[in-house]
N, C-alpha and C positions, 0 to 999 in steps of 0.2 A: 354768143358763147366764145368764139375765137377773139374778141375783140378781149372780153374779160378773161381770158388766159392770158392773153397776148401782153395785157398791162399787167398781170402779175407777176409775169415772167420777166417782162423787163424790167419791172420795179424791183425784183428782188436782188438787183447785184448791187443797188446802191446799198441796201442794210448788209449785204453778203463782206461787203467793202469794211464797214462799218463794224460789222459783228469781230469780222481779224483783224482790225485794229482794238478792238476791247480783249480779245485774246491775247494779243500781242502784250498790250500794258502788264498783265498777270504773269508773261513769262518772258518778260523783256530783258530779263537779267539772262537767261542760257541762251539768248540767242549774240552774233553779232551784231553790229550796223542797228542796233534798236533802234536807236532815235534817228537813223535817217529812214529806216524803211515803215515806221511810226507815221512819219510825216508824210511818205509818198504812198502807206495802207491808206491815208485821208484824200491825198489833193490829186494823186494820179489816179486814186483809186475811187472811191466814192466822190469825189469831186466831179472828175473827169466826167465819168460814167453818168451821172446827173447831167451835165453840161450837153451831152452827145445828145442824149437824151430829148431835155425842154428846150434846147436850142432847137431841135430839130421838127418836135411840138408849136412853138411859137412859131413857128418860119411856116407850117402848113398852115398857121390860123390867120397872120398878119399876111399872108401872102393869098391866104384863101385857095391855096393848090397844093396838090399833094405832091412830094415829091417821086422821082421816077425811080420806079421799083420800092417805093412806099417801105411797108415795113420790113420786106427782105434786102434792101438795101440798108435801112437803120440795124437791120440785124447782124447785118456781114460789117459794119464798122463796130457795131460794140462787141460783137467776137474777136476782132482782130486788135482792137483796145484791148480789151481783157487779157487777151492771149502776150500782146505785145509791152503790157504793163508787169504781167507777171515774170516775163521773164526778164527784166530791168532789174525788177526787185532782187532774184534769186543771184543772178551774176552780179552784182554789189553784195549781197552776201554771202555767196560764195568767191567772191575774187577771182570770176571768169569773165573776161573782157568782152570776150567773143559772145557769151548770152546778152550781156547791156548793150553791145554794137547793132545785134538781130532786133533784138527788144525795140529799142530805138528808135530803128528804123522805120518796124512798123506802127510804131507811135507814130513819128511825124509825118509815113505816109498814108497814115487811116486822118488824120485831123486836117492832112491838104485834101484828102480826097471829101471830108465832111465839107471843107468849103466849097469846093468845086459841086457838092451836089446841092448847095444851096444858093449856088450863085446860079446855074441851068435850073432852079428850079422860079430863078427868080425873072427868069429873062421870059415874055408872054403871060407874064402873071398880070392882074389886074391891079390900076393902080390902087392904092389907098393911102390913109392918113399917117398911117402906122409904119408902112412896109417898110422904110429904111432903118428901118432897125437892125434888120437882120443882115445889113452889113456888119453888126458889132458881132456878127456870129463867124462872118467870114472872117475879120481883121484877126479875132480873136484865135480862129482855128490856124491863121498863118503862124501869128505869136507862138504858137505850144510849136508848131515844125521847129521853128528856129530858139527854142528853148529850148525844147531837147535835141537838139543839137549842140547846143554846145554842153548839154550835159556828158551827150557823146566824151568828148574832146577834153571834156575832166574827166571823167572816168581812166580816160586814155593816160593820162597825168598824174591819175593816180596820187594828186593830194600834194603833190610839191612846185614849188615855186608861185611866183609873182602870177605868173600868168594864169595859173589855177583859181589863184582869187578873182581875176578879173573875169574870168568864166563863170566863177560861182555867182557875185552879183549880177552880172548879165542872165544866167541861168534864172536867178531869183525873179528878176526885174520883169522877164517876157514871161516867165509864166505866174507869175502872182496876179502881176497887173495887166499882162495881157491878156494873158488864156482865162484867168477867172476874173480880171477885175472887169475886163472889158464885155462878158458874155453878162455878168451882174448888172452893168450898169444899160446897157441895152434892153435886160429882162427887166429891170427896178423900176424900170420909166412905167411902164404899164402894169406889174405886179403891184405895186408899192400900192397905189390908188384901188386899185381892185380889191386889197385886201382891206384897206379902209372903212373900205366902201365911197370911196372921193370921184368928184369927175373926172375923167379923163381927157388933158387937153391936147388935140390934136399938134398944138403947135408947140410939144414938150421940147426941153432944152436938147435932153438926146437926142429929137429925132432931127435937128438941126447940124451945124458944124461945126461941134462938139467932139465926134468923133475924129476928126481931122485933126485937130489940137491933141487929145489922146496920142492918136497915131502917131502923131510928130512929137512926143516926148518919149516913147517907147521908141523911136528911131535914135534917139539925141541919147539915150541909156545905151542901146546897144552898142551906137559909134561911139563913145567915152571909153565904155570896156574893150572893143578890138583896137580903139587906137590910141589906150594909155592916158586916157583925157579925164581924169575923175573929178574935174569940177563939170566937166561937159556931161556927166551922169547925172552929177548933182541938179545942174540947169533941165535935165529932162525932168526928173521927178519932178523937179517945181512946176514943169508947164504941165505936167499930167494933175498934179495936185488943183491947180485955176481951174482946167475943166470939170474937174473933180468937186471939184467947192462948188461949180456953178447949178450943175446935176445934186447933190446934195440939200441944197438951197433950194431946189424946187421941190425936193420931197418935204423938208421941214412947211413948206408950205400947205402939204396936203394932210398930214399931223396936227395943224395948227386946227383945220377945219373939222378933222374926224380924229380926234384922241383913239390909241390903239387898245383893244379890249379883248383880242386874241393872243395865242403863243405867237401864233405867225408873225403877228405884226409888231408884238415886241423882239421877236429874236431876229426879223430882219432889220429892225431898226438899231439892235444891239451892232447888229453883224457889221451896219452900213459904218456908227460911228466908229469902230476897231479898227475898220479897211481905211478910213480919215488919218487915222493917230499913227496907223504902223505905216501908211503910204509916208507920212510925215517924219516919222522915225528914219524911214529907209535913207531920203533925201539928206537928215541933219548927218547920219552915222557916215556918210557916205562925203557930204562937205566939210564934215568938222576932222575928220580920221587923219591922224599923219601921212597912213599910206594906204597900198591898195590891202594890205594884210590884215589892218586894224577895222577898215572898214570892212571887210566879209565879215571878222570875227564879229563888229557891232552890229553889222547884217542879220548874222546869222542868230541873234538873239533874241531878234522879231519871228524868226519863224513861227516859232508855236502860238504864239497870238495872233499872226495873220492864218496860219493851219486850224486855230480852235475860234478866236475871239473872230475872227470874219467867215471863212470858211465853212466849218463846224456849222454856225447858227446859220447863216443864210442857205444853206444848202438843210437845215431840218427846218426853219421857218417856210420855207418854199415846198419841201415836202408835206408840210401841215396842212397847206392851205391847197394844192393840187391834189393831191392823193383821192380825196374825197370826189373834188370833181372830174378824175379821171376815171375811179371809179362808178360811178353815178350810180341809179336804180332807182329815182325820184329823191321825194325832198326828204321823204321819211327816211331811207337809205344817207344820202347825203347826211343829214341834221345826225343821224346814229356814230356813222364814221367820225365826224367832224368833231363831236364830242368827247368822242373814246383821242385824236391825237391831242385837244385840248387840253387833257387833264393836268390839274395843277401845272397850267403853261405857266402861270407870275412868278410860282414856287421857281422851277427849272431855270427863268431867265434870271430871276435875282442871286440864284444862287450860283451858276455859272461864271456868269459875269463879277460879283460878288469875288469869289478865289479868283478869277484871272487877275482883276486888279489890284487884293492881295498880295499874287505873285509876285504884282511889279515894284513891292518893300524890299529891299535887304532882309528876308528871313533866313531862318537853319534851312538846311538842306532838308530835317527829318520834317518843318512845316512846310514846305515846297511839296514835299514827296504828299503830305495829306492831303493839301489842296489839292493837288493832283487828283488822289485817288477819288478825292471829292467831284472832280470837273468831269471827269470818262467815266463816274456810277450814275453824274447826273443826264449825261448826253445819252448814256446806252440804256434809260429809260426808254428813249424813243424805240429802240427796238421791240421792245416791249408793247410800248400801245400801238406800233406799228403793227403786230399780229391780232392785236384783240380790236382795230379799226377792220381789217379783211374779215374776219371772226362777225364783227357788227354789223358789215354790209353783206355777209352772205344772211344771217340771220334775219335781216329785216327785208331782206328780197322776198325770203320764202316768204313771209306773213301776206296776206290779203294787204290788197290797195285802203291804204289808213289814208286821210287826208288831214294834212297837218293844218292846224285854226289858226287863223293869224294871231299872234304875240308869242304863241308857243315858241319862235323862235325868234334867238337875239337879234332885236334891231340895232341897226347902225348906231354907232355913237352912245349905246348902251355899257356902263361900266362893272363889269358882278364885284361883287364884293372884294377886296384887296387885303385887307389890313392884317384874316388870317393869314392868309399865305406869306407875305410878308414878313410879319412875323415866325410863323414857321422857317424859310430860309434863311430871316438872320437868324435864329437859334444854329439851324446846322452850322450857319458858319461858324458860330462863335466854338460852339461844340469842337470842330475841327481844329480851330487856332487852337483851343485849350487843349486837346489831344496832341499836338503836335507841341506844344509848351511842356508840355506835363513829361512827356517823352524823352524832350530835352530841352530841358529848364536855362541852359548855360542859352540859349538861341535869345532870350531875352535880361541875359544877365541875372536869374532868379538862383535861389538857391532853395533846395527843399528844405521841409521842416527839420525832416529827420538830421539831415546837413548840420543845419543847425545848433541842433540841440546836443552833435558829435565834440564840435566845435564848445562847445560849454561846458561839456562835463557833467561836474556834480556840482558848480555854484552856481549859486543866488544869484540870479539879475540885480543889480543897482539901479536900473532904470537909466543910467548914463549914457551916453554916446561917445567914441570915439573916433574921431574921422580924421585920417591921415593921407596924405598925397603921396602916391609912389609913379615914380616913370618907368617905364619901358626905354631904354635907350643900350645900344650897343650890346643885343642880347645879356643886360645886366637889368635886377630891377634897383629903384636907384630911392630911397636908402634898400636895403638888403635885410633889413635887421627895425621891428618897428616891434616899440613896447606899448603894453594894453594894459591898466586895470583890470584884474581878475572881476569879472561877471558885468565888462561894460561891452555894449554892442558897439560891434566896431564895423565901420564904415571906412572902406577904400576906394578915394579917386584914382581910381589908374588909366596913364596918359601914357599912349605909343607914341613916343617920338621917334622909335626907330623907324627903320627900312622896309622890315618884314612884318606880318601879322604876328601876335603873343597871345598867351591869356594865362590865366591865375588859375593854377589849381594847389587846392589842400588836403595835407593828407588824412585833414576829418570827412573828406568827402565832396567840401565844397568845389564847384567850377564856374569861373566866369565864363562869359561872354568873349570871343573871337575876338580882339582887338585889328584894324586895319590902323597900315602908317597916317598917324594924326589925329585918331580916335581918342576919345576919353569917353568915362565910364563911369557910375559910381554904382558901387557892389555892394549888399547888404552883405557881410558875412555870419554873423550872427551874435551871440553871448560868448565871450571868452572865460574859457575855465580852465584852460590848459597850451603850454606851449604847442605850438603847432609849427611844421614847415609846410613850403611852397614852393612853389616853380613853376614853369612854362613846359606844356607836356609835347608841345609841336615840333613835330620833327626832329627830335634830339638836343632841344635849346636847352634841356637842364644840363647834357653833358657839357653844354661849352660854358656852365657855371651860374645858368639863370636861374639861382633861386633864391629863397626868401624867408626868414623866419622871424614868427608873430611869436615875442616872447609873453607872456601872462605874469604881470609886477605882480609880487602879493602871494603870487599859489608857490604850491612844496617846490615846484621843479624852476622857479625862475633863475636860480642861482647857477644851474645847471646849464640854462638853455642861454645867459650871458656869457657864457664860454664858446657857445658857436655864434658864428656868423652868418655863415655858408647855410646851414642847414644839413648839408653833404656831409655823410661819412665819411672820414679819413680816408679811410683804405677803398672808397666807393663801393661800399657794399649797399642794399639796395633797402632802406631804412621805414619803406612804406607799405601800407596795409594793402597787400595781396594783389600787389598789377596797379593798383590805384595812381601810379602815374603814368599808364597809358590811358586815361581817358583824355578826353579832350571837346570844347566845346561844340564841336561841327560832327562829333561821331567817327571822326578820323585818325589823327595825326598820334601814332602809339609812342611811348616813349619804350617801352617792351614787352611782350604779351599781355593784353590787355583784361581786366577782369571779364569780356563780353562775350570772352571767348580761350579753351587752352589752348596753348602754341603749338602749330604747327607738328612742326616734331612731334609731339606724340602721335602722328599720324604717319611719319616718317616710314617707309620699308624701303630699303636697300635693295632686295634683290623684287620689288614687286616692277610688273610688264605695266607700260600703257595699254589703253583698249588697242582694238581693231581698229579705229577711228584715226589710232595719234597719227599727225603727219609731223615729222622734224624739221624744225627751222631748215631751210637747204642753203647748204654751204658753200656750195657752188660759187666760184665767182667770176664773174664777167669781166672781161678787159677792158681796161680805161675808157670813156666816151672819147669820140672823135672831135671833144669841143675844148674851146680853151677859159672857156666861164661859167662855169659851175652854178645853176643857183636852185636851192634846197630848201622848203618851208619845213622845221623842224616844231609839230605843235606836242605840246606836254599835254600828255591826259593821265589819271587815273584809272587802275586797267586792274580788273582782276582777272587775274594769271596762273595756271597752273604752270606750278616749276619742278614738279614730281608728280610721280604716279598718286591719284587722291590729295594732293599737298597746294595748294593756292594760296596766292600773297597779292594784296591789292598795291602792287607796284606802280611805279612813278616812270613812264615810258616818253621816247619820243618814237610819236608817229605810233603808237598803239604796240612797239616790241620793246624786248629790255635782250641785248642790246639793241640798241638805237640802228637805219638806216647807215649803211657802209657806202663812204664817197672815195671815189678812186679816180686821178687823176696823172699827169704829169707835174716837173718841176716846171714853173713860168705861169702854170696856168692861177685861175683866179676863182675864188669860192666866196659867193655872196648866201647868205646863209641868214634866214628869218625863221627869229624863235618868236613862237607865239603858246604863251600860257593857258591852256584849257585848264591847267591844274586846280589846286585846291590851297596852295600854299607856294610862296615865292619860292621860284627855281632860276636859273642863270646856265651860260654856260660858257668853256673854256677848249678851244681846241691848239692841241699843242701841234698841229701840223703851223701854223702862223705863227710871225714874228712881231705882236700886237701889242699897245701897251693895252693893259686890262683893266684902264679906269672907266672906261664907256661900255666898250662891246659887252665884257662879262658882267655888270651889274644885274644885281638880282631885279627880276622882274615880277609884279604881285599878280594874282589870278586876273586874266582881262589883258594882258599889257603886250606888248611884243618889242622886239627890235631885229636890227639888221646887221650883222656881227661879217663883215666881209674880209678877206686878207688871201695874202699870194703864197702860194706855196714852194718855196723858195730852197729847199731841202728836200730828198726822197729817205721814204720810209713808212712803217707803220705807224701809224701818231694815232693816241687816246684825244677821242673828246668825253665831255665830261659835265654836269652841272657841278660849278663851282660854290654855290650856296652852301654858307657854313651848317651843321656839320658836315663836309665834303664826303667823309665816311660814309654817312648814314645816308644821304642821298644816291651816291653812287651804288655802294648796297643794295640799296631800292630799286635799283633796274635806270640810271641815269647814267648812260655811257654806251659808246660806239667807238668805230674804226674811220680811219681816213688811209689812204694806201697812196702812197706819192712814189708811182713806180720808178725805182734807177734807171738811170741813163743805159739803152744796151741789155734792158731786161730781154733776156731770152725768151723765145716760147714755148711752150709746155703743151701735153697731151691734156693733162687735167691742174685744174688751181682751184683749193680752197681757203676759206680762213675758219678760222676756231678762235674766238675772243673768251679766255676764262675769265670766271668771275668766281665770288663768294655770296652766298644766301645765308642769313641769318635769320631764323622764321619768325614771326611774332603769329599771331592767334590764327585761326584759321579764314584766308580769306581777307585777315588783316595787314597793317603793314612792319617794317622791318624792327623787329628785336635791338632798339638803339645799346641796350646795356652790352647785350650779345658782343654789337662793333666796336664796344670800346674796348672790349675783353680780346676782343680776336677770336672767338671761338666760335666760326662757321659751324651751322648745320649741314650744308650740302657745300661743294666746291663743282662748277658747272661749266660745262662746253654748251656755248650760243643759248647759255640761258635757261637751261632741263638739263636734269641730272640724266648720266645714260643715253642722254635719247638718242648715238648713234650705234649704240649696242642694239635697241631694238630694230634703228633703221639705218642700218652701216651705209657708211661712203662708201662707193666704187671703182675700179680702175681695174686697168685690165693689165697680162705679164706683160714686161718690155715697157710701159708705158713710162714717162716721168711725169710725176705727181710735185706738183709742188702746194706744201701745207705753208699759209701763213697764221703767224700766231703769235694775239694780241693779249698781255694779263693785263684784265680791267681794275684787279686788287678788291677789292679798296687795299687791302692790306697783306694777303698770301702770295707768293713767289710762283711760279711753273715752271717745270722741269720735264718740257715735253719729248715725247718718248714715242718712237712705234716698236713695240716690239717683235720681234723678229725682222726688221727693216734699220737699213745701217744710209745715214744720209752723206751724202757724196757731197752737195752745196750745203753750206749754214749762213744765212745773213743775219747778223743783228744790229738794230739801232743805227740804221745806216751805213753800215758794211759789209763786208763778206769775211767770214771767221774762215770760210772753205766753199773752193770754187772746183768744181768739177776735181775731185782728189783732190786736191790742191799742188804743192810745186813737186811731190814725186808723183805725181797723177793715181794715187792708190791709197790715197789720206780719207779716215770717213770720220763720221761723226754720230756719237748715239743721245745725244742730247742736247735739246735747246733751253739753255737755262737762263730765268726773266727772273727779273723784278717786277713789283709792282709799276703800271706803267710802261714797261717793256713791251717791245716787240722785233718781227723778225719773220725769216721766212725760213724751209728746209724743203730739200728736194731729194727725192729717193726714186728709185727704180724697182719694183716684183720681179722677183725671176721664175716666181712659180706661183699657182693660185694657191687662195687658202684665205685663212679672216686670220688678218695682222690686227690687234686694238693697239690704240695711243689711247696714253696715260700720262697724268701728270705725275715723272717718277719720284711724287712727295708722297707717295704710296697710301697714308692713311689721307690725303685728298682724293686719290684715285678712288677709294673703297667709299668716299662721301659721296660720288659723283661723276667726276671729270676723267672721266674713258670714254671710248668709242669704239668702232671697230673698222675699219679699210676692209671691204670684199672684194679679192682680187681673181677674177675668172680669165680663164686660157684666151 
């Protein structure tokens, strides 16, 4: 009875694992860090804990001795796992160092102490055929110590610089292919054939020196990444791969003999080829990559298929086939259980595998996301027959001693029937693809009917065709102006020769397909019955004059529509059916409140409080590093952002804020600075602290790409950086902009120093992105200090009386003025733009100053003194911006 608690209870934290990662997917959107704590609810989590687990199972069977202190020692390491996993995860998302440094810790010292008790447990053991195996248990438990360690050591870093990357691939490296690849391929040597039902040969590849070669390519990875050597990484993977290939080779062997007829046996052999392809992947991302930036980011692309397509299956394939036999109760028990995790195993594996390799098309984000939903409904099956397999084997315990006849159960090499099931999984998929087509049609260049027949009108089809060539180049479509026979279907090759991605929308409705630089296309649009315009809805490329109009020869209005070119109203008034050009092919890129959703603003309240919850960007700022080289990973991602109370915009950030990371330096020193594009659309960028020519560094960069944008900083001051991608407006808008602070020669010191970067919001839908009409209008929704309207009214600065405060303050624009202000506080020093307006009074020593007035672009700093407490707010005294937004308040206590 203890033995069958004992394995229910530890068996249950591997589904426990599993079950919050299926939770997780459902409400990945409210939390942070989804997608990295996604992948460590799997590999830290339900991996791991599997690992502690049959590591520690195999090691008593091969070694034939139980280890010391048996299962209250396996108990006190999966406690101290659990405990030490979980709190890794919560300090990454909560952004406390000090939980991931504990966490950590006791990760890598529960995984050295798993070695150490299987190394004494191996020392008096008897010998056997098998037992060096269970060194791939030791090498493997050293691997995860020294993996999560240098996870440590990023964390610590916090996501910037070179060095970071070189951490993160080492991070990947020791624990992909050490800590799981290595405990897999030690367990594969004997699982693999057992599940077959094959013979087992003594003299397997693994139980040879095999593992030695392993070892010495996961050594040649980690010394590549501490010593800056990334072909010397590259050369490790490769020699991990030979062993790898040679251990693989010996399983295809034992397949060849026994074809597999279980889940088990297909989803680990799914599992083994994926751990082949992505080891393989990691080696080329890693040799072929310009630098060490390009390669994490190619890195880190393999995750979810070494996390689902290896991991995932070989960790439920191996639960398939143990479960049953650790639960036991005879054969009638066994055969009951074994059946209940079989079910529709061919369906599962085809369909699984089926979307991963899907995934790896160029599809829409909206068929990515189905797949998905596809791959974690089909894995979180297993939880499911996971309860009704325990369900099975209490059930047929109870019943009287049945004795099973022979044939009753599947012989070896026996195949049941396929071709339903098979069938039933390619239906889902196909099902999926069309769901995720139909959702958004532009993801394969289609266009609906209804589009269509918008596009026509009231005439007659001729049955004709017309198919005309237009380019994409210089945010222009090239001709601009393309005539149709009224009721001929008209077909457009469109070819991106430009820089940046484009696509076609019209304002019948229709939308192409994403264009990337080099692509072509050919787009049904449909029967023409009527003049129609066009343009490119992404990112504000119509404002900068990309459009298009299809006139219709022949109908009432062509005489009318030969008068324009453009398509664009004169006066730019907004000439399209209801938001109809912010759609856009990928679901994204608004050109201004989109039909999918109303703007923002109407959700807008001025005088409404954040929760209890809100925490304000903190203003605080720290004094220059004591270094004289600066270096910065700045990645772009798409972030939804609340920038008001109830108010969110899916803004365009670096480093996950809008403003961006603030680098603060002296004059001499040096900023090496890597942007890297998680984005959705090419962004670039421009920092006015350097004296650079901007034909290299600022070039836009397309989703995937990165570079390294270095220069001296040769001047002090406050300097806007910025992405430069036209429209400049409408990105900067978006949350693309930060401070650099190149402090004066002789700067004083201060009791307290903060910055305040204004900026302008222009809303588009809710949770969408920026209102481009809005920006060419000028007419901000909100005007903001660090990015939240208010938010140091709810959560005021500090200072205490007597203190000197110094406020620095950068206008991000894109296009309003600041005219900052504290009132009731009179500033003694004013710096702007690299000078001093007023220095301590200035030359009668009793000169103040009540406003620092900017440009867009501007900056500067002010210094004041409290002589009394009380709440002073600053304001920008452009007064109807202050009532948008951009106030705050100074609480000054005795």
């Amino acid at each position: 009875m203890k033995d069958k608690l004992w394995h229910i209870v530890s068996g249950s934290l591997v589904p426990a694992w599993l079950a919050a990662a299926v939770i997780l997917t459902v409400v990945h959107r409210q939390l942070p860090s989804s997608g990295w704590l996604l992948v460590h609810l799997v590999l830290l989590g339900a991996v791991s804990t599997a690992i502690l687990i049959w590591s520690q199972h195999f090691a008593d069977t091969l070694l034939r001795r139980k280890a010391l202190g048996h299962r209250l020692s396996l108990g006190l390491r999966l406690s101290t796992h659990t405990v030490g996993a979980v709190l890794v995860m919560a300090g990454v998302v909560a952004g406390w160092f000090p939980l991931v440094l504990v966490g950590g810790i006791l990760v890598g010292l529960n995984a050295l102490a798993h070695a150490g008790v299987i190394v004494s447990q191996s020392r008096g053991a008897l010998p056997g055929r098998f037992a060096p195996l269970v060194r791939y248990y030791v090498v493997s438990a050293v691997m995860l110590a020294a993996g999560v360690t240098l996870g440590i050591l990023m964390a610590r870093l916090d996501g910037g610089g070179e060095s970071y990357e070189r951490l993160f691939i080492g991070h990947l490296g020791l624990n992909l292919l050490g800590w799981v690849g290595l405990t897999v391929i030690g367990t594969i040597a004997l699982l693999w054939p057992t599940v077959l039902h094959t013979r087992v040969d003594g003299a397997t590849v693994a139980a040879g020196s095999t593992l030695a070669v392993l070892t010495g390519g996961l050594g040649l990875i980690a010394l590549g990444c501490l010593a800056d050597l990334r072909l010397v990484v590259a050369l490790g993977v490769l020699v991990y791969l030979v062993a790898l290939g040679r251990v693989l080779w010996e399983g295809i062997g034992h397949l060849r003999r026994a074809p597999a007829v279980t889940f088990a046996a297909w989803s680990l052999g799914a599992a083994q080829l994926w751990f082949a392809l992505c080891t393989l992947g990691f080696g080329l991302r890693v040799a072929l990559a310009p630098s060490w930036t390009a390669a994490a980011a190619g890195v880190e692309t393999l995750v979810p298929y070494f996390a689902v397509g290896f991991a995932a299956q070989i960790l439920l394939g191996a639960l398939s086939h143990l479960v049953p036999v650790v639960l036991g109760g005879g054969p009638a028990a066994l055969k009951a259980t074994a059946a209940e995790l079989d079910r529709a195993g061919l369906f599962r594996v085809v369909v699984v595998n089926g979307a991963l390799g899907l995934s790896l098309r160029p599809v829409s984000s909206t068929l990515t996301v189905a797949l998905s939903v596809l791959v974690v409904a089909t894995l979180a099956s297993f939880l499911v027959l996971f309860a009704r397999a325990l369900r099975a084997n209490r059930r047929v315990r109870a019943l009287p001693l049945v004795r099973v006849a022979p044939g009753e159960r599947p012989t070896p090499g026996e195949r049941p029937r396929s071709t339903g099931r098979m069938l039933a999984a390619a239906t889902a998929l196909l099902l999926t693809v069309t769901v995720g087509i139909v959702a958004d049609p532009a993801s394969v260049g289609l266009s609906t009917v209804s589009t269509q027949a918008a596009a026509a009108g009231s005439a007659a089809a001729t049955g004709h065709t017309t198919t005309v060539a237009v380019d994409m180049v210089g945010t222009r479509f090239v001709p601009d102006r393309v005539e149709v026979p009224v009721g001929d279907d008209l077909v457009i090759t469109l070819t991106n020769r430009d820089e940046m991605t484009h696509n076609l929308v019209l304002e019948s409705g229709f939308v192409s397909g994403s264009l990337d630089p080099g692509a072509t296309e050919s787009v049904a649009v449909g029967v023409i019955g009527a003049s129609v315009d066009g343009w490119c809805s992404i990112a504000g490329h119509r404002l900068l004059g990309m459009t298009i109009r299809i006139v219709a020869v022949g109908g009432s209005d062509s005489a009318a529509g030969s008068e324009s070119s453009g398509g664009a109203a004169a006066d730019g008034e907004d000439t399209t059916m209801d938001g109809m050009d912010g759609m856009s092919a990928d679901g994204g890129h608004t050109g201004h409140a989109s039909a999918a959703g109303a703007s923002a603003a109407a959700d807008l309240d001025p005088m409404a409080e954040p929760d209890a919850g809100f925490e304000a960007r903190d203003a605080a700022l720290p004094p220059a590093p004591g270094v004289t080289v600066h270096r910065q990973t700045l990645v772009v991602r798409d972030l939804k952002t609340e920038v008001a109370p109830g108010v969110t915009q899916m803004l365009w950030t670096f480093n996950g804020t809008a403003p961006g990371p603030t680098l603060r330096g002296t004059v001499g020193d040096v900023f090496e600075i890597t942007l890297v594009n998680k984005g959705t659309v090419g962004h670039s960028i421009d920092f006015h602290a350097g004296g650079v020519a901007p034909d290299a560094v600022m070039r836009t960069i397309q989703p995937g790409g990165s570079l390294v944008y270095t220069f001296t900083a040769t001047r002090s001051g406050i300097w806007l950086y910025h992405c430069s991608t036209m429209p400049m407006s409408v990105h900067i808008a978006n949350g693309m902009f930060g401070a650099v602070i190149i402090d004066p020669p002789g700067l004083a010191a201060v009791d307290r120093e903060y910055l305040v970067v204004q900026s302008e919001l222009y809303l588009g839908a809710q949770g969408g992105e920026v209102d481009a009409l809005k920006v060419a209008a000028q007419t901000p929704d909100l005007v903001v200090f660090n990015g939240y309207a208010n938010q140091y009214v709810a959560r005021p600065l500090t200072a205490r009386v007597g203190e000197t405060v110094r406020v620095w303050v950068l206008d991000a624009g894109p296009n309003v003025g600041s005219a900052f202000h504290v009132v009731g506080g009179q500033f003694h020093t004013v710096y702007k733009e690299g000078d001093y307006v007023l220095k301590d009074g200035g030359s009668t020593g009793t000169g103040g100053s009540q406003v620092l007035d900017l440009a867009a672009a501007q900056g500067g700093f002010v210094e004041l003194t409290f002589g009394q407490a009380g709440h002073y707010p600053f304001v920008s005294h452009v007064m109807s911006d202050a009532e948008k937004g951009a106030r705050g308040i100074i609480e000054v206590v005795p």
